[in-house]
C-alpha positions in Angstrom: 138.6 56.1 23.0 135.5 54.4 24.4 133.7 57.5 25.1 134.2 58.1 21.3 133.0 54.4 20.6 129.8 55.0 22.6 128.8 58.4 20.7 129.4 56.7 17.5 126.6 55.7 15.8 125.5 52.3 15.2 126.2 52.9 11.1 129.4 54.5 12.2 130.3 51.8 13.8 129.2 48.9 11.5 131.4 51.2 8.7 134.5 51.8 10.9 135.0 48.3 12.0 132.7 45.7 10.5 132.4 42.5 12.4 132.9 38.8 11.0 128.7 38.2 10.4 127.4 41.5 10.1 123.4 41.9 10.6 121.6 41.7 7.6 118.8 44.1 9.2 118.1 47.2 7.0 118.3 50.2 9.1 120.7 52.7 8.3 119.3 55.5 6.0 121.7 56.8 2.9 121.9 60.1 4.6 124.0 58.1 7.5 126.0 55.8 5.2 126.7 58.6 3.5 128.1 60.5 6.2 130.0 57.1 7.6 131.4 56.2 4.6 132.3 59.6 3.0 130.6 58.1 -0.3 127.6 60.8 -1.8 124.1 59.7 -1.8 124.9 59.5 -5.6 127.7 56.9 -5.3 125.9 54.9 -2.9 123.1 54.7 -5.8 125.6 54.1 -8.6 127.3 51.3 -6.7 124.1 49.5 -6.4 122.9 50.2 -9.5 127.1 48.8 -11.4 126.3 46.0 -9.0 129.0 46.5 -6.3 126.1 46.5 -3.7 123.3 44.2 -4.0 119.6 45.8 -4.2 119.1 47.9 -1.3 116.1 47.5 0.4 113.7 50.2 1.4 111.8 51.6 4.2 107.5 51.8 3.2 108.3 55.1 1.8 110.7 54.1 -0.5 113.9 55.1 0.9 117.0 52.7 1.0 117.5 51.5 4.1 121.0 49.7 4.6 122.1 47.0 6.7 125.2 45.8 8.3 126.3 43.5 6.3 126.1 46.6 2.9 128.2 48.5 5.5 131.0 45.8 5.8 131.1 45.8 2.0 131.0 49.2 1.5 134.2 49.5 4.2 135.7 46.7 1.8 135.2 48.2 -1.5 135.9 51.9 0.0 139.3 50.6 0.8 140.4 49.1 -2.5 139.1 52.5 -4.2 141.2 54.3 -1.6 144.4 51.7 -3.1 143.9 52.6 -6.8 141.8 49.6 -7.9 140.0 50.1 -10.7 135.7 49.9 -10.6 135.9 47.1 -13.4 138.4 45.1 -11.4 136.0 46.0 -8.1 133.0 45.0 -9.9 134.2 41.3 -11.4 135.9 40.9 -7.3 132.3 41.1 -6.4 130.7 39.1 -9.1 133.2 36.4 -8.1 132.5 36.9 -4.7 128.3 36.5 -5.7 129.0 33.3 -7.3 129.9 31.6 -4.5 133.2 29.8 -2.6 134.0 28.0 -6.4 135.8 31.5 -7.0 138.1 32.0 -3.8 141.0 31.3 -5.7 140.5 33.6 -8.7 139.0 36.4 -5.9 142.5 35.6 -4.0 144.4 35.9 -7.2 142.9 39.2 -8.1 143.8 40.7 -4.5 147.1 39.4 -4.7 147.4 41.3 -8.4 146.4 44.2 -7.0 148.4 44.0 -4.1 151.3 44.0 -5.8 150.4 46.8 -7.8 149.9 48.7 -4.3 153.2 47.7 -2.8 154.6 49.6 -6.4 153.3 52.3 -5.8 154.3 52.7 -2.4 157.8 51.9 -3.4 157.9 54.9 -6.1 155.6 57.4 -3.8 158.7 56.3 -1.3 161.2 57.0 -3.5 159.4 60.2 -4.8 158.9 61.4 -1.0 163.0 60.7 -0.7 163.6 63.0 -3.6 161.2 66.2 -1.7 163.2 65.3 1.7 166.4 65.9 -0.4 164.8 69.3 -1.6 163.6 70.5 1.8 167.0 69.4 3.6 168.9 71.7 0.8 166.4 74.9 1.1 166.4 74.5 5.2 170.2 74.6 5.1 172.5 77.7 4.6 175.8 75.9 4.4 174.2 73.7 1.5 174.2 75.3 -2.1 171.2 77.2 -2.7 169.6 75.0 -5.6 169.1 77.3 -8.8 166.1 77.3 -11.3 164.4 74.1 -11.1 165.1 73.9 -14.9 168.5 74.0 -14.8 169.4 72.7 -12.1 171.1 68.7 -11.9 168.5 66.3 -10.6 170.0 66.1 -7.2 169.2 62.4 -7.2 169.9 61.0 -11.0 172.4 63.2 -11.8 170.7 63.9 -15.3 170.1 67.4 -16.3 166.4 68.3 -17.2 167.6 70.1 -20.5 169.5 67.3 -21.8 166.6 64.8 -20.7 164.2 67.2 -23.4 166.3 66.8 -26.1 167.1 63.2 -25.9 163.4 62.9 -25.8 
């Protein structure tokens, strides 16, 4: 594990764990966010340009150069795209957050919103991956009965049949 630490680079690692005061020091190119972060070139742009990054700055030549600090953000924000929150909801966390420590409480409120919406989700992918177990246990079992078509089959779990589901539809 620290042989991997050292060959990663320094964006790599400002991405994969950012510290507590990140460096505000542009340095990282797009080409090496993008490959740290998994983001395109093109999202790095759009975030920037919706406002969920503040204006990059750039290198003599023009290119954006990144620092630290965008990486820590860009870890944040990466990880409430990866839970289902929405770029609107993303976009007002980060206004709130720009507007200074008078927001904590709405910021907090909206994480714990969202939060809850994640643990929902969970529950039903949970309940969802309960109802394939059930599925794989019956077809890796000869003694079980072989399930028929999927369409007329009994929901193994609800009990309902598909067919009468339709029609009370």
């Amino acid at each position: 594990m620290a042989q991997r630490e050292m060959q990663l680079s320094g964006c790599e690692r400002a991405f994969g764990a950012p510290s507590a005061a990140p460096d505000r020091t542009p340095r990282h190119p797009i080409s090496e966010v993008s490959a740290a972060s998994g983001l395109s070139a093109h999202t790095l742009r759009w975030y920037e340009r919706i406002g969920l990054l503040d204006p990059v700055d750039r290198s003599y030549a023009g290119q954006r150069r990144y620092s630290d600090a965008d990486l820590a953000r860009l870890a944040f924000l990466t990880k409430l795209r990866l839970t289902g929150m929405p770029v609107a909801d993303m976009v007002r966390y980060i206004e709130l957050v720009r507007a200074g420590d008078d927001t904590r409480a709405e910021r907090r409120q909206l994480l714990v919103d969202h939060r809850a919406e994640v643990r929902q989700r969970l529950a039903d992918l949970h309940a969802t991956l309960a109802v394939i177990d059930l599925k794989i246990e019956i077809y890796g079992d000869p003694a079980l009965p072989a399930p028929g078509d999927d369409e007329t089959e009994t929901t193994e779990t609800t009990g309902h049949h598909p067919i009468e589901d339709r029609k009370s539809a």
